[in-house]
N, C-alpha and C positions, 0 to 999 in steps of 0.2 A: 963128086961121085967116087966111090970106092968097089973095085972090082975086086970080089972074089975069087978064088980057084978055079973055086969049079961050083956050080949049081948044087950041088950033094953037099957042101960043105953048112956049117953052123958058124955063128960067129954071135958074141956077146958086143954091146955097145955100151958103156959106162960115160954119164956124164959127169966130171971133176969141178966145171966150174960153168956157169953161164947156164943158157940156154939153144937147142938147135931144134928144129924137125930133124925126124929122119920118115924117109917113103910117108913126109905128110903128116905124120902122129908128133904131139909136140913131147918134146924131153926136157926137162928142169935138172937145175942142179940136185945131184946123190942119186938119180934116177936112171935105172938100166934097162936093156931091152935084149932080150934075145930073138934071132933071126933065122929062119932054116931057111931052107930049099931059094935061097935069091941068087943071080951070079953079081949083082951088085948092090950096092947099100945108096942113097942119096940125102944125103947129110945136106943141110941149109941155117947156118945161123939164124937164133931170134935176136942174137947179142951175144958180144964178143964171151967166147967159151974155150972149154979142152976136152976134149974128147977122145977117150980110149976105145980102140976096136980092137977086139980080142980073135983072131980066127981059128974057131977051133976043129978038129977032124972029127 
């Protein structure tokens, strides 16, 4: 689990290698996901991976 700032906040998710869910949606490698209004993110490996999370204002 990855806590956000704050609820109002936006944040980008980039996946570099592997595979994860995040909040359940599945993500592949080169594939990104932008996020609004969460105060957390839940990230869950499908296989070992890397994963950038961007928080942005």
């Amino acid at each position: 689990m990855i806590a956000l700032r704050r609820a109002d906040r936006h944040a980008w998710v980039q996946v570099a290698r592997g595979a994860v869910t995040l909040d359940g949606q599945p993500l592949w490698q080169s594939d990104g996901a932008a996020v609004s209004e969460q105060s957390s993110l839940r990230l869950i490996g499908i296989e070992p991976a890397e994963v950038l999370v961007f928080d942005l204002r």
